[in-house]
C-alpha positions as CSV (number, residue, x, y, z in Angstrom):
1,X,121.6,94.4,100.0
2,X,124.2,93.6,102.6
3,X,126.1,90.8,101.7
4,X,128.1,89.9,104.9
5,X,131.5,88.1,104.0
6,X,132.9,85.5,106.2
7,X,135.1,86.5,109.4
8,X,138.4,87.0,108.7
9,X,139.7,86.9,112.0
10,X,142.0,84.1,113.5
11,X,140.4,83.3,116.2
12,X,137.1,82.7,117.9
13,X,135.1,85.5,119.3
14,X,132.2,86.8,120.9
15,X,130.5,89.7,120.4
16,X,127.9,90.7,123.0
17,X,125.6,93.8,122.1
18,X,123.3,95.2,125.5
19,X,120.7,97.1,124.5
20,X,119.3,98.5,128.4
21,X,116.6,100.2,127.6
22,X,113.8,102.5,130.0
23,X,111.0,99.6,130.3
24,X,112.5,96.3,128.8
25,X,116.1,95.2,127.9
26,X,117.6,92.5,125.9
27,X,120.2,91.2,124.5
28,X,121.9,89.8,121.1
29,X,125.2,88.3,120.0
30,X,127.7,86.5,117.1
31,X,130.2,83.7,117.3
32,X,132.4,84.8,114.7
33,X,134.6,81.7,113.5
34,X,137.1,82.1,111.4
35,X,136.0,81.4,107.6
36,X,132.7,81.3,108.4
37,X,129.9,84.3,108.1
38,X,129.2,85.6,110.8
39,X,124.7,85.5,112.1
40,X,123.2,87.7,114.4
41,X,121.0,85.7,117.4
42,X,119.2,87.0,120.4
43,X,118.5,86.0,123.7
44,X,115.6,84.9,123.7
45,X,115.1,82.9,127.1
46,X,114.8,84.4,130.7
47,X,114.1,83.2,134.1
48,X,110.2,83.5,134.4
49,X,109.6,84.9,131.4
50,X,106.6,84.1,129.6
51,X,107.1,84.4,126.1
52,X,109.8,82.5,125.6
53,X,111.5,83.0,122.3
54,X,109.0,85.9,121.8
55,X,109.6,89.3,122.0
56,X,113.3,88.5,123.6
57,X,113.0,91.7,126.2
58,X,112.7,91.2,129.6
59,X,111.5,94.2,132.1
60,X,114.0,96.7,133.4
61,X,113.0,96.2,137.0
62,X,114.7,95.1,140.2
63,X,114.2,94.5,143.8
64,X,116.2,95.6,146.3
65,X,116.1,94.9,149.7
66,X,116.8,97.4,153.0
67,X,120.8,97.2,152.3
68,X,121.0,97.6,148.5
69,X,121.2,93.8,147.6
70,X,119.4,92.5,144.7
71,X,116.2,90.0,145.4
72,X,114.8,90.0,141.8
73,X,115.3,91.0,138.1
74,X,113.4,91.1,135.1
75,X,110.8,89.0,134.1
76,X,111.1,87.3,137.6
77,X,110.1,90.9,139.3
78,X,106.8,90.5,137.7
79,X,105.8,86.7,139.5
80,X,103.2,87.1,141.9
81,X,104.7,85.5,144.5
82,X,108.2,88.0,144.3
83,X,105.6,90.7,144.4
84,X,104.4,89.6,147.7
85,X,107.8,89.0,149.4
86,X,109.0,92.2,148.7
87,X,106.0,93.6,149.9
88,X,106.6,91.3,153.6
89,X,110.1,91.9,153.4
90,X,110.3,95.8,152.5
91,X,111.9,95.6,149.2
92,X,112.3,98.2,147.4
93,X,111.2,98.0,143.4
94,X,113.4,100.1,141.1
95,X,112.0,100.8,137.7
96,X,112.6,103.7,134.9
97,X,115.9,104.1,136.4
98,X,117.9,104.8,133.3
99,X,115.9,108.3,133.6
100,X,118.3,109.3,136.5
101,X,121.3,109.4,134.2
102,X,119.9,111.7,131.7
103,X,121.6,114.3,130.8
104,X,120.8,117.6,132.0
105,X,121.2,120.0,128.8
106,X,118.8,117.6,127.5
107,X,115.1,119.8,127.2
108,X,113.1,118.3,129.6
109,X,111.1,120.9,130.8
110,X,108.1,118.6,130.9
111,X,109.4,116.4,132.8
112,X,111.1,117.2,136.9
113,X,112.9,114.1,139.0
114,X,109.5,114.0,141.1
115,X,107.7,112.3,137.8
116,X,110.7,110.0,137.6
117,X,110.4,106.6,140.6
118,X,113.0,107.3,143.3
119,X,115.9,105.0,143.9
120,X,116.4,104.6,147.3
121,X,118.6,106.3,149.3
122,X,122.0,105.9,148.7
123,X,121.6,103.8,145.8
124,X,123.5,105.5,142.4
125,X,121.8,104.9,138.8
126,X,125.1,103.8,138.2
127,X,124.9,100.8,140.5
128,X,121.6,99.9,139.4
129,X,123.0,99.9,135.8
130,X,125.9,97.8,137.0
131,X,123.7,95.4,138.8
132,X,121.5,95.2,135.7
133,X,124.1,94.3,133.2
134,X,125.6,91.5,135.7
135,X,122.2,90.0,135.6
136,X,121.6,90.1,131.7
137,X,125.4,88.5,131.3
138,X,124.7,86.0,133.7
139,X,121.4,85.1,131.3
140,X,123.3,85.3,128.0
141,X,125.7,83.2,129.7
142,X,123.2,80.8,130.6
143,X,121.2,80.6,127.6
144,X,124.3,80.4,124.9
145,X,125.2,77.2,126.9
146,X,122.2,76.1,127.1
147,X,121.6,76.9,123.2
148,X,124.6,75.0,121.4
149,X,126.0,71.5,121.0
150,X,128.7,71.7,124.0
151,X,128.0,74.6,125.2
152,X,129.7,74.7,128.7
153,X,132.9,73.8,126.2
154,X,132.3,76.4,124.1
155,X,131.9,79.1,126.7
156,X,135.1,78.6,128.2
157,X,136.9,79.0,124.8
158,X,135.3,81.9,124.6
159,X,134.7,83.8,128.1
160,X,138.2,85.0,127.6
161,X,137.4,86.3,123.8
162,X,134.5,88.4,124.3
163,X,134.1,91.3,123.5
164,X,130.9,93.9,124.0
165,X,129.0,97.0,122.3
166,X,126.8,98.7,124.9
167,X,124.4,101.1,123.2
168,X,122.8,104.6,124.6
169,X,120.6,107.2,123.9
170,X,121.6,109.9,121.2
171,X,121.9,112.3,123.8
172,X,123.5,110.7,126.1
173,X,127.5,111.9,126.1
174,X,131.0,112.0,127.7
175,X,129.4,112.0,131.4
176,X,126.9,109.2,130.6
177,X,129.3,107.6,128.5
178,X,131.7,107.0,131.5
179,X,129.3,106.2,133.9
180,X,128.0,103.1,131.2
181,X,132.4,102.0,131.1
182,X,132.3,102.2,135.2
183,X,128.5,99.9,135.5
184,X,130.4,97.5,133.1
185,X,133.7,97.1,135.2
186,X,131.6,97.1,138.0
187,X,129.2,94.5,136.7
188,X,132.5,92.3,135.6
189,X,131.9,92.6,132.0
190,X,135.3,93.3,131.6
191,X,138.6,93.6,133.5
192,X,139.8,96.7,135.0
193,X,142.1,99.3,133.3
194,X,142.5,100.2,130.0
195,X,143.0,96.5,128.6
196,X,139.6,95.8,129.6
197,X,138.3,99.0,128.2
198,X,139.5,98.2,125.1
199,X,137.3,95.7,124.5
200,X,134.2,97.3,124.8
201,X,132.3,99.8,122.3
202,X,129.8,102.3,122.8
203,X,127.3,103.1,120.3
204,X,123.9,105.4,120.3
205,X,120.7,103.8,119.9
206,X,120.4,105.4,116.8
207,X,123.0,104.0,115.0
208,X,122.5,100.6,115.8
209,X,118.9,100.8,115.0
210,X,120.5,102.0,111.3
211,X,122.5,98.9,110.7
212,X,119.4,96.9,111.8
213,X,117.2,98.5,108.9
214,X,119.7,98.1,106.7
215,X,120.9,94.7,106.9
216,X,117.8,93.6,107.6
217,X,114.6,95.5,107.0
218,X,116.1,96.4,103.5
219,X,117.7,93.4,102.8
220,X,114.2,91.8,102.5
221,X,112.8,90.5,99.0
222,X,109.7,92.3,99.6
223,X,111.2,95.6,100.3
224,X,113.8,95.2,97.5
225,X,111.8,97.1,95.3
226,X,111.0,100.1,97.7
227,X,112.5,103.3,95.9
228,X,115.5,103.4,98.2
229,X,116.4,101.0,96.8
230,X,116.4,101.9,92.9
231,X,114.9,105.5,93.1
232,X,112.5,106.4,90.2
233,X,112.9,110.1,90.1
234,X,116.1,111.7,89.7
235,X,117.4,113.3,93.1
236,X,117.9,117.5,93.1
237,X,120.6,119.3,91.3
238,X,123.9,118.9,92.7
239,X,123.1,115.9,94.5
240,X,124.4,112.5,93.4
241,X,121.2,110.1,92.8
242,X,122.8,107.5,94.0
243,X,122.7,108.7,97.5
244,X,118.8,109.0,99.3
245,X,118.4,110.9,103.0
246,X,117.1,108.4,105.5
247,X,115.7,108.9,108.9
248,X,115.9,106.5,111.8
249,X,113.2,107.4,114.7
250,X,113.9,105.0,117.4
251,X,111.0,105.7,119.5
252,X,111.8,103.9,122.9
253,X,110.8,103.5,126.4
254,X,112.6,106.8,127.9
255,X,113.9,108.6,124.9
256,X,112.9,109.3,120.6
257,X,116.1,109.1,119.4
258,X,116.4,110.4,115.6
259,X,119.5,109.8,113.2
260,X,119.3,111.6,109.4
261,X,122.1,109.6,106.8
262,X,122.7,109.9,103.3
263,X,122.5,106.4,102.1
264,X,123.6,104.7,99.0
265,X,123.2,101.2,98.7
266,X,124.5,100.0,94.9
267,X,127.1,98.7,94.1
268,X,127.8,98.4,98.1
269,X,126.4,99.8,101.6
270,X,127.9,103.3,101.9
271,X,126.5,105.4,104.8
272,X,126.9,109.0,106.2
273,X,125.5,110.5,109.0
274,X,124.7,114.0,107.6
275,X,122.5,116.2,110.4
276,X,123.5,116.1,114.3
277,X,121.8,113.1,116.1
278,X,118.7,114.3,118.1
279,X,117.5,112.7,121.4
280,X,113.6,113.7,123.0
281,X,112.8,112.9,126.2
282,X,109.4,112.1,125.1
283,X,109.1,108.0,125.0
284,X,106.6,105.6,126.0
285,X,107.1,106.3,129.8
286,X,105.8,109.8,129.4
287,X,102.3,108.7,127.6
288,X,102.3,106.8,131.1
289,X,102.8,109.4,133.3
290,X,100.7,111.7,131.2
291,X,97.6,108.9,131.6
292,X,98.3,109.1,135.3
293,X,97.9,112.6,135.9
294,X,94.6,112.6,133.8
295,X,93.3,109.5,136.3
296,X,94.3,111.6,139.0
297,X,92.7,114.7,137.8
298,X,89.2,113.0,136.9
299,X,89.3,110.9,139.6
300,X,89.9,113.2,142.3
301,X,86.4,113.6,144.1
302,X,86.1,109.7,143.2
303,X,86.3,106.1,146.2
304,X,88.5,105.3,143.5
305,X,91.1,108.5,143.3
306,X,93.2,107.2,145.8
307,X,97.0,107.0,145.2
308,X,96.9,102.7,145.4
309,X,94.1,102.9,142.8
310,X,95.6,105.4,140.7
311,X,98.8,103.5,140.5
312,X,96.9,100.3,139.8
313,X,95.3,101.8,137.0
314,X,98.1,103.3,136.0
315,X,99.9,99.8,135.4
316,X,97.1,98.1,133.6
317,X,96.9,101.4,131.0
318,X,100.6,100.6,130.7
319,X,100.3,96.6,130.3
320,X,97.2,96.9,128.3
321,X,95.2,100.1,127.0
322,X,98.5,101.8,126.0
323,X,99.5,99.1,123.7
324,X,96.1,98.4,122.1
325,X,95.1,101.7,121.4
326,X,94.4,102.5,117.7
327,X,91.9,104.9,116.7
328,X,91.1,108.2,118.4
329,X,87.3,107.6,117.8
330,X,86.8,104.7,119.7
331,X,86.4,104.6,123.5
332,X,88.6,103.0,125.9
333,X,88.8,101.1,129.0
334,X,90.9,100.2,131.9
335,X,89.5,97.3,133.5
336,X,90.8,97.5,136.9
337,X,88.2,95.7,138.7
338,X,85.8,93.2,139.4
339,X,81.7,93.8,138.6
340,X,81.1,95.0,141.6
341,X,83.1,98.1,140.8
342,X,81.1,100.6,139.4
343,X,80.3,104.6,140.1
344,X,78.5,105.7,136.6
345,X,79.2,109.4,137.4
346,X,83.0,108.6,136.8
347,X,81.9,106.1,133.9
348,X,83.2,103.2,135.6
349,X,80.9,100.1,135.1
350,X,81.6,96.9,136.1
351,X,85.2,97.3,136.8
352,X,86.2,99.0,134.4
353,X,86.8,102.9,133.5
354,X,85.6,104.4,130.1
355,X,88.0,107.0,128.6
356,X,87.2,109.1,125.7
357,X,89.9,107.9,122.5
358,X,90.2,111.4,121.8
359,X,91.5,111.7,125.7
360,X,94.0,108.8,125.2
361,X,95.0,110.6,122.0
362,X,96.3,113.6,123.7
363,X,98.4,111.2,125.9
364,X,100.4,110.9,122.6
365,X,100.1,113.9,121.1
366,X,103.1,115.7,122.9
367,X,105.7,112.1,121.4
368,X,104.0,112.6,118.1
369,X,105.0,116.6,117.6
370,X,108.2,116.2,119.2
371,X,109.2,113.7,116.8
372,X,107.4,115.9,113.4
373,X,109.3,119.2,115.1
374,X,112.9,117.3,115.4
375,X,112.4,115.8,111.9
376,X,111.7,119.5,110.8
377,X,114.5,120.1,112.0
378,X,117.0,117.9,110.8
379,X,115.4,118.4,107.6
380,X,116.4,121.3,107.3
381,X,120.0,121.0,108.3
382,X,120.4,118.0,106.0
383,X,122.4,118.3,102.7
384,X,119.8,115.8,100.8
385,X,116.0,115.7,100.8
386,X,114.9,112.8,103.5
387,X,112.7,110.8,101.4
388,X,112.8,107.9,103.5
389,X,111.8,107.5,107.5
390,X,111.8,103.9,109.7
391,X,110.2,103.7,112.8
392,X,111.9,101.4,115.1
393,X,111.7,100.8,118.8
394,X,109.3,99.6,121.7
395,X,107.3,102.6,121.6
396,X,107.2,102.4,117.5
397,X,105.3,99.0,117.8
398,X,102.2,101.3,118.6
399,X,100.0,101.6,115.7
400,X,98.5,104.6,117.0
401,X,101.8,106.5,117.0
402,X,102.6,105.1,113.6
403,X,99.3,106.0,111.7
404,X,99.2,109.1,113.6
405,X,103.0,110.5,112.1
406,X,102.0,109.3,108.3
407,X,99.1,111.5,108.6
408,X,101.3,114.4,110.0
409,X,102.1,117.3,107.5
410,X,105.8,116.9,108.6
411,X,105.9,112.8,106.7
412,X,103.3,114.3,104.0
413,X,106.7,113.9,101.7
414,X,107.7,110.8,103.4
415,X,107.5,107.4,103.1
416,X,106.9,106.1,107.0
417,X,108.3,102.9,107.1
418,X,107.5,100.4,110.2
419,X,109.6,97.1,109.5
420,X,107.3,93.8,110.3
421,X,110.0,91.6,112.8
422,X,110.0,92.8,116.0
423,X,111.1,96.3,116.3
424,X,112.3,95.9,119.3
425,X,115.4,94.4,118.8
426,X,116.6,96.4,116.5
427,X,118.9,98.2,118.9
428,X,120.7,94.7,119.9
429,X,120.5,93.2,116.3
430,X,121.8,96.4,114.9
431,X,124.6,96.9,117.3
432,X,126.2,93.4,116.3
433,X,125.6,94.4,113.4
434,X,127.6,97.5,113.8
435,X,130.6,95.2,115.0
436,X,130.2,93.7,112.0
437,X,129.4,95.5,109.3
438,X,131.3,99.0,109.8
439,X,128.2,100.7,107.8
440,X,128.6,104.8,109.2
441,X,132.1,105.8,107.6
442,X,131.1,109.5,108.8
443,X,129.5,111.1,111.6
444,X,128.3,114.9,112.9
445,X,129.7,116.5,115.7
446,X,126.9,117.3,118.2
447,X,128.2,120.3,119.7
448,X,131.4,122.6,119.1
449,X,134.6,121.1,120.7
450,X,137.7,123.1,122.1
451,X,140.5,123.5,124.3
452,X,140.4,126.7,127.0
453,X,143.7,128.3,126.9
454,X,145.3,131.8,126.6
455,X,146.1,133.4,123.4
456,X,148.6,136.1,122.0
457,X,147.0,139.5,122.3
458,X,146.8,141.0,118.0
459,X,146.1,144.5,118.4
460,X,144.3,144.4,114.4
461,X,141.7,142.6,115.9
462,X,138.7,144.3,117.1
463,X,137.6,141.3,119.2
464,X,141.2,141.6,121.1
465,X,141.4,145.5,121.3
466,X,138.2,145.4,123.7
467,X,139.7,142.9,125.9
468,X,142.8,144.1,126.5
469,X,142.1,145.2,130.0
470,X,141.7,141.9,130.8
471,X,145.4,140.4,129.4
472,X,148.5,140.2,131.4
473,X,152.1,140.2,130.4
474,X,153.3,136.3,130.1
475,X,156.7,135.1,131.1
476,X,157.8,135.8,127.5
477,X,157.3,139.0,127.6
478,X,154.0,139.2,125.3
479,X,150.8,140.7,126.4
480,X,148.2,137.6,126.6
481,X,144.4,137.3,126.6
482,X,142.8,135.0,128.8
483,X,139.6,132.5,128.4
484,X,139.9,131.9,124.4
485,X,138.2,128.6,123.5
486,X,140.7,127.3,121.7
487,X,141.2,124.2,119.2
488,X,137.1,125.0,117.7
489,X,135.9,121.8,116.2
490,X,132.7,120.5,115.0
491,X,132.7,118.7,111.8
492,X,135.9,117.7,110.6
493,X,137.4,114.4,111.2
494,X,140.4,115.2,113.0
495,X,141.6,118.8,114.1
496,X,145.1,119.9,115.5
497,X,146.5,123.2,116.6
498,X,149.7,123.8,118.3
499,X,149.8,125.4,121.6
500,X,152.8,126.5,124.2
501,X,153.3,126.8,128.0
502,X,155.6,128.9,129.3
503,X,157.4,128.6,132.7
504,X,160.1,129.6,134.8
505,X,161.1,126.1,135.4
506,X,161.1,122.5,133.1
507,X,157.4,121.8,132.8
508,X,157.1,118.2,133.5
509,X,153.2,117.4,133.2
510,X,150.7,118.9,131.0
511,X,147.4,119.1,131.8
512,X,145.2,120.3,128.8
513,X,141.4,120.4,129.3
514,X,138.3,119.8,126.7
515,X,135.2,121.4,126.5
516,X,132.3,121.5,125.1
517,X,130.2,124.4,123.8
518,X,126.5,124.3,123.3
519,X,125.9,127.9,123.1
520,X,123.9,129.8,120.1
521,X,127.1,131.7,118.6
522,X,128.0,130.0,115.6
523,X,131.8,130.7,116.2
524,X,132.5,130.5,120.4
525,X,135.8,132.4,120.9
526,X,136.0,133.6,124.7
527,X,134.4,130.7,127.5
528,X,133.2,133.8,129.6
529,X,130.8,135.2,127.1
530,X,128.5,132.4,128.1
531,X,130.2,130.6,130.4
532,X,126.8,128.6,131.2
533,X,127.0,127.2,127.7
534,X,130.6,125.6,128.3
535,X,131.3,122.3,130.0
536,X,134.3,120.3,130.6
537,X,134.3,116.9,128.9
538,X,137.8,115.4,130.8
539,X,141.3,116.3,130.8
540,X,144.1,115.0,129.0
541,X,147.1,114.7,131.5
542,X,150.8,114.1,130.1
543,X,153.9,112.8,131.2
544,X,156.5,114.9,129.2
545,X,159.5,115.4,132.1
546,X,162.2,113.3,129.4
547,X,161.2,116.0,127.0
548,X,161.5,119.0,129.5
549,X,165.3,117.5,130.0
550,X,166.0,118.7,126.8
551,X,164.7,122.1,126.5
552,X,167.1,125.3,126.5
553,X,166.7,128.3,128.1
554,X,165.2,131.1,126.9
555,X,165.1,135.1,127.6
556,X,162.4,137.1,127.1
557,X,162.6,141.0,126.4
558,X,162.5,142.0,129.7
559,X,165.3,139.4,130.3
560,X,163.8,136.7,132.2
561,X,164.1,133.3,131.7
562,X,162.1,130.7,131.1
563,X,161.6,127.6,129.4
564,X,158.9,126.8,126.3
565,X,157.1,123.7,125.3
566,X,155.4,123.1,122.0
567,X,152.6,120.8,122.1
568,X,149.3,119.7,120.0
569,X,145.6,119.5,121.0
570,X,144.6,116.7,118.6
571,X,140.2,116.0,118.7
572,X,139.9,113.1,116.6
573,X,135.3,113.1,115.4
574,X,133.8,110.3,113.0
575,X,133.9,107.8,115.7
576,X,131.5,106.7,118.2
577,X,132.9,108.6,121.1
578,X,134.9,111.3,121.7
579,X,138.7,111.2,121.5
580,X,141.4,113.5,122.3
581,X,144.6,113.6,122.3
582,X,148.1,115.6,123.3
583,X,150.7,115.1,121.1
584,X,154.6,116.6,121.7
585,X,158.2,116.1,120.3
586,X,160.4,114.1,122.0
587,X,163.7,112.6,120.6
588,X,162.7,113.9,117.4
589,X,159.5,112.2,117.3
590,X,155.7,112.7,117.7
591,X,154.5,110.9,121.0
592,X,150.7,110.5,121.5
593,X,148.7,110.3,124.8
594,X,145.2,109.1,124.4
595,X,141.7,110.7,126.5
596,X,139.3,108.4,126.0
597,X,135.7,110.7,126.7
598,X,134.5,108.7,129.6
């Protein structure tokens, strides 16, 4: 159990976690006072919303009208009388628009932009994120003053003390990454520059949905017991019982995002993230479209196959059938419809349509083997047996997606655990949480991390000898090979290796880029053997002209002169994001400049 100590900071704070999700978004927070322990609350109150103090998610959709301006958000999008504005007024309704900044390594090869809603022209993802954040810190704002004993007092202690932890997908990276730091400047989350950067964290969905289960779904009396807890048999050979592989599916609107950790919980929390994070495109939204190209399909030769219809259906399955469904054996229906509505060859009856379960089934089938196949996988590249699995997430709130994975062979092993609180905060909770509690004190590299340079040509290497047609004689007289992928990294904490320039003049700038490399050889030494499978994360730029003051000439063989600077490629791994840096001598002493991955 997690026993949270009180905050030992000096002053008041807020922490703000966002968890913007596909379909719905919400939000949590903390007050941490000094002395006092710090508790996790969410938002739960919303313009229009209709559960207040419910599920506290509101939809991810907005209105836009003709020039890009916001008319609607959230829960309010949904009112009847907003849906017949925008349809007067020619507004535009944006929904599953977090789709638009996925990554495109990610496999998706079921899925094209077409299946994905448009924005509208001109409009950037990134802008709609902005716009969306503004509007869920204008609601926190509102409903944290609303919520405590002098509230409009208390904000403006603390407006200037908050801090935030926006979370993403697993597989969302250094590009994604920065476009989530620009929405939030944008959005006025924070101030501009690197003092307002500072105070905000990214985190993947995957994590945060960790320190949810453990601080709270295991921290529960009736779960205390669980064998995670205190394991009855003894763990394999070699492996210290007190540590237990855990998996975290976080099965989501958009995305499945997967997380595999070595766990030990007596006499205190101690967690390692022990296989590479894994992100699916195959959340809720795709059983969707899936159900709408089967309406489309049956319906074709149907009064009732046309594209309105279809998309009315379509919603209601979303809103309704989706979410009930259960058991593959028993029929289901989309009641779209008044009585009048009826055409028996397409079994619809009374405004409603009959659909085979075993046809809803396959909706999910595709979700439910792509999360059995990544588990596989991490399985096997885990250091410990996973004994242990917790389904989080919107999309892990449907039964039938939950029965269906503890009767997969894959979880035959496994105990499937689906915590009983709303799973669907568990990414806002758990990000708090993760300002908090500190849980992960190690983390995988997801792909293999370098620095392009040239290298010295060694003519007892084999891997050099073939290449040297393609060298040239440097400035210091030695022969040098191009494109080596330089500074490989994709495990260790912290890496550094010392490389030079050499120029006729006093360099005064370095500019030193990172890549990454998400190739199948296991050790990438030349960025043109598959120069599709390299991509440049950012550039580390350096200001080292008081340095260059002090170098001395030098003569090469040849006798030409030229000047030579020493610096280090430091990658820093086992936090959140990405950081980099270039390190050099300068009066004697090590200098550091900082690249962020965003």
């Amino acid at each position: 159990m997690v026993s949270r100590k009180p905050y030992q900071g000096r002053e008041r704070k807020l922490i703000l976690s966002f968890d913007v999700g596909t379909t719905y978004s919400g939000v949590s927070y903390c007050i941490l006072d000094p002395g006092e322990i710090p508790e996790i609350r969410g938002v739960a109150r919303y313009p229009a919303q209709e559960q207040v103090g419910g599920d506290r998610k509101i939809p991810s959709i907005l209105y836009y009208d003709q020039q890009h301006v916001v008319q609607a958000v959230g829960a309010e999008a949904l009112q009847q009388h907003i849906i017949e504005q925008a349809e007067d007024e020619n507004w535009i309704k944006v929904k599953w628009w977090k789709l638009h900044l996925r990554p495109k390594h990610l496999w998706s090869a079921h899925v094209t932009d077409d299946d994905i809603p448009p924005l509208p022209k001109g409009l950037a993802a990134v802008q709609v994120l902005s716009d969306f954040m503004e509007y869920l810190f204008k609601c926190a704002r509102t409903y944290i003053i609303e919520s405590h004993a002098s509230g409009d007092i208390m904000w403006k202690s603390l407006e200037n003390h908050i801090e935030f932890v926006l979370t993403h997908p697993n597989g969302w990276e250094g590009p994604q990454q920065q476009q989530i730091r620009r929405a939030a400047e944008s959005a006025g989350l924070i101030p501009k520059g690197e003092d307002g950067q500072s105070r905000l964290r990214l985190l993947t969905e995957g994590e945060a949905s960790l320190h949810f289960c453990v601080t709270t779904v295991l921290a529960e009396d009736s779960l205390g017991k669980t064998p995670i807890l205190c394991p009855a048999e003894p763990e394999e050979p070699n492996v210290q019982s007190d540590y237990q592989g855990v998996a975290i599916i976080d099965a989501g609107g958009g995305t499945i995002d997967m997380s595999i950790y070595s766990m030990k919980l007596s006499p205190s929390v101690s967690v390692e993230e022990i296989a590479t994070a894994e992100c699916r495109l195959q959340g809720s939204v795709y059983v969707t479209l899936r159900a709408q190209q089967f309406l489309k399909s049956k319906l074709a030769n149907s009064k009732y196959g046309t594209d309105e219809m279809i998309e009315q259906m379509t919603e209601i399955f979303d809103r309704t059938t989706k979410l009930r469904f259960r058991n593959a054996a028993d029929p289901q229906y989309i009641l779209f419809g008044t009585v009048r509505d009826k055409d028996p060859d397409y079994n619809i009856r009374s405004g409603q349509l009959r659909i085979a379960g075993a046809e809803v089934a396959k909706f999910f089938e595709p979700s439910v083997e792509a999360i059995a196949e990544t588990f596989k996988q991490q399985q096997r590249s885990s250091s410990l047996p996973i004994k242990h699995a917790f389904l989080v997430g919107g999309y892990g709130s449907s039964d039938f997606l939950f029965y269906r994975l503890q009767q997969h062979p894959a979880f035959s092993d496994v105990s499937l655990c689906r915590p009983g609180q709303y799973v669907n905060k568990a990414v806002a909770d758990g990000a708090v949480s993760f300002y908090i509690d500190h849980l992960v004190i190690a983390r995988v590299a997801k792909v293999t991390y370098g620095a392009p340079c040239k290298i010295d040509y060694q003519p007892h290497l084999a891997g050099h000898v073939t290449r040297r047609s393609t060298g040239y004689r440097d400035i210091d007289g030695n022969w040098v090979l191009p494109n080596s992928f330089g500074t490989r990294v994709s495990e260790e904490q912290q890496f550094r290796q010392i490389l030079f320039i050499n120029s006729e003049t006093r360099v005064t700038s370095i500019f030193q880029r990172i890549s990454a490399y998400r190739g199948s050889l296991l050790d990438p030494q030349w960025t043109d053997e598959e120069p599709d499978s390299f991509k440049e994360l950012c550039t580390i730029r350096a200001d080292v002209s008081r340095a260059a003051n002090a170098l001395c000439p030098q003569t090469s063989p040849d006798g030409n002169t030229y000047y030579q600077i020493a610096f280090d490629v430091i990658i820093l791994f086992g936090l959140t994001e990405l950081k980099a840096q270039i390190s050099w001598m300068e009066n004697v002493c090590d200098l550091l400049v900082l690249c962020y991955n965003y």
